[in-house]
Structures are given as structure tokens and as C-alpha cells.
N, C-alpha and C positions, 0 to 999 in steps of 0.2 A: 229536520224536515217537518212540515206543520201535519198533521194531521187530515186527514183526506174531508171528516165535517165540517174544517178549517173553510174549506171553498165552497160552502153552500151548497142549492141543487140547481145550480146552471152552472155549470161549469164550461168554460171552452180549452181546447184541448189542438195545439200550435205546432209547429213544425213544419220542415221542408219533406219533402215527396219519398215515403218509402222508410221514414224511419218509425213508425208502430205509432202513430195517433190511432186510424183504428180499433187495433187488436187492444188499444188501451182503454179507448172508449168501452169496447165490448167486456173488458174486464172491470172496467169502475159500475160498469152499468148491472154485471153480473150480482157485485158487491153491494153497492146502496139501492138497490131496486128504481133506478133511476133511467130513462130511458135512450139508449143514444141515439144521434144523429148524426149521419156523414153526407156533408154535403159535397160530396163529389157523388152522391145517388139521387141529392137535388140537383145538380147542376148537368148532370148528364143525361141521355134519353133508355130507357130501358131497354135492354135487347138489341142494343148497336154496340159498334166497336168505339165507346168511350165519343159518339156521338155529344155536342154541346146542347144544351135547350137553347130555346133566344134567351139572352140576356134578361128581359123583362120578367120572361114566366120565371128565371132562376130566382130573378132576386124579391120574385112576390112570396114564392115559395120559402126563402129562405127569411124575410120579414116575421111570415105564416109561422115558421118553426122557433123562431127566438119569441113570441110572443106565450110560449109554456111557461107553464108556473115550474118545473123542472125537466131539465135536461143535461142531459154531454154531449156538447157538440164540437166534431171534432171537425176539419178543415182550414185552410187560410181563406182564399177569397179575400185580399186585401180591403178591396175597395169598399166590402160589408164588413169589415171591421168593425167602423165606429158603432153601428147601429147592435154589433153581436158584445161588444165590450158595455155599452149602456146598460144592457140587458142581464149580461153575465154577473156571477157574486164571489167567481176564483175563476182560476187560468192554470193549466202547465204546459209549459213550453219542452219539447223533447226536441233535440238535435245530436246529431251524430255524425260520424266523419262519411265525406261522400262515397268513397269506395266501398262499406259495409251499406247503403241503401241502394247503389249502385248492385250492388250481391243483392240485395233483396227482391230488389226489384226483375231480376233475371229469374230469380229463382219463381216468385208468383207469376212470367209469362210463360213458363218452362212447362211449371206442373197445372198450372191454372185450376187450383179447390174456387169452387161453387158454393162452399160453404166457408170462404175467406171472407174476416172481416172486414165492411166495407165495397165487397165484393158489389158487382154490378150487376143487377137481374138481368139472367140472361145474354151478357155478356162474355165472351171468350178474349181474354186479353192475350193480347200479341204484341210480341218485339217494336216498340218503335225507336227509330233514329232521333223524332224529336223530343222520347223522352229522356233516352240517354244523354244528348244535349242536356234537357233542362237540368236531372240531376248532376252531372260532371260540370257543368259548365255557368249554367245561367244561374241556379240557384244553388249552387257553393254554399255561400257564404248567410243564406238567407235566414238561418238562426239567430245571428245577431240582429238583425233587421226588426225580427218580432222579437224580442230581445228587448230591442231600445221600444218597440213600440207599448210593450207590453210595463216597460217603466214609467213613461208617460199615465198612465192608466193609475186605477186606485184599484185594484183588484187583488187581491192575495194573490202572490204568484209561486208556483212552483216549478225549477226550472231543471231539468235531467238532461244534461250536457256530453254525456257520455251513456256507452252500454251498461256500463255498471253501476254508473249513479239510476239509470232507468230498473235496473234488478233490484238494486236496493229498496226501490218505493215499491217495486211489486212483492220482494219483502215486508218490510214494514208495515203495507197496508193489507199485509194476506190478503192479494190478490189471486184470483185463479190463474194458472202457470200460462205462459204465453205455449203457443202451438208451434 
């Protein structure tokens, strides 16, 4: 596995819905004094129930944040891809099998922490039908997706395919312990 100064200080940080971007953003961020970003708190409205912004403000916003001189920025947001991959100087890609982010995801509408990474100001997350949909169903498979996209790319990549290859770099890189 490269070494975590390996990917520079913009790092993006990939995965389908529920599997620890994150709580890994917040741990790379703990360790290189680097500061994260989750743009599911740019793309969303504060203080609503996972409320969208329009379109335009998200994606000026999220222009606004890839334009740092460092970052971890973690979310997909396909279609800002290209302009977050220009920008970026490493990638890791985290996927897991959907039944364990399927559990995760149950478990953070269940207990709902305020102080979860990534969490939404002021939002209370609640059970939805479309997002157990999109994790069971619509985005399966969508690891391999940033997978290939992220080969296309010239970016050092690091890719943790399982829970344990994900333990491992939180080892390796004496990371602080996931919650």
C-alpha cells in the first residue's frame, strides 16, 4: 500500500453510499492537518431533511472548494468528476459489499449522532425507501464504475475493496480508530 504522502494534499476520497468516505475523510484530516470536505454538506441545504441545493449553487460551490491549495474531499458527484480529478494529486477508492452499508446506513437513521462525520447541520436523518433503493439496488455495483473511472485518471490511487483491506490502511497509516 503507498503511503498516505504518496497522494499529496488534495486528496479525493470515492465510494458508493454508506461505506466510510467520511469518517475517513475525518480521520486523514485528523492525521495530515489537512482539511476535509463533504460534499453531500455542499450539495445539501442545512437544517432540512437531506433537502438538494439548485444545481448551480452546488456545483459553484463545489468549483469554490476544489480550488484549495489542500484538501480531502470526499463524495462522488459524478458529473464534477472531471473538474475534482484535474484538481486532485491522489484518490482512494473504498467499496464494500451492499448488505454491510445497507447495516450502516440503518444503523446512522436509527441512532442519528449530531456529531457523525459528514453529518448534516441540523439535520435529523430518517429512514428512506429511496435510499435503500439506491444502496441495494441502483448503486450495487457502483465501485467498479469509479474504479475504471479512476484508471482513466493519472492520479495515485488507493483502492480498499473490502472491510479489511480498509482496517489495514487505518493501520498502516495510524489512523485514529473509526467510531
Amino acid at each position: 500500500m503507498l503511503p498516505s504522502h504518496s497522494l499529496g494534499e488534495r486528496i479525493v476520497v470515492l465510494g458508493p453510499s454508506n461505506a466510510g468516505k467520511s469518517t475517513l475523510a475525518v480521520a486523514l484530516s485528523a492525521k495530515l492537518g489537512i482539511p476535509a470536505i463533504h460534499l453531500d454538506q455542499l450539495h445539501h441545504l442545512p437544517n432540512t431533511d437531506w433537502q438538494p441545493r439548485p444545481e448551480p449553487e452546488f456545483a459553484a460551490l463545489h468549483d469554490a472548494a476544489i480550488l484549495g491549495e489542500r484538501w480531502i474531499m470526499e463524495g462522488n458527484y459524478t458529473r464534477l468528476m472531471p473538474q475534482r480529478f484535474a484538481r486532485a494529486t491522489g484518490a482512494i477508492l473504498i467499496t464494500s459489499n451492499h448488505w454491510r452499508r445497507f447495516a450502516r446506513y440503518l444503523r446512522r437513521t436509527l441512532v442519528n449522532r449530531a456529531g457523525r462525520a459528514g453529518h448534516l447541520e441540523g439535520a435529523k436523518d430518517s429512514l428512506k425507501w429511496e435510499m435503500v433503493h439506491w444502496i441495494l439496488v441502483k448503486t450495487r455495483d457502483s465501485g467498479a464504475r469509479y474504479s475504471r473511472m479512476l484508471e482513466t485518471s493519472s492520479l495515485p490511487v488507493i483502492e480498499c475493496r473490502t472491510a479489511g483491506a480498509l482496517n489495514d490502511l487505518y493501520r498502516q497509516w495510524d489512523l485514529p480508530p473509526r467510531r
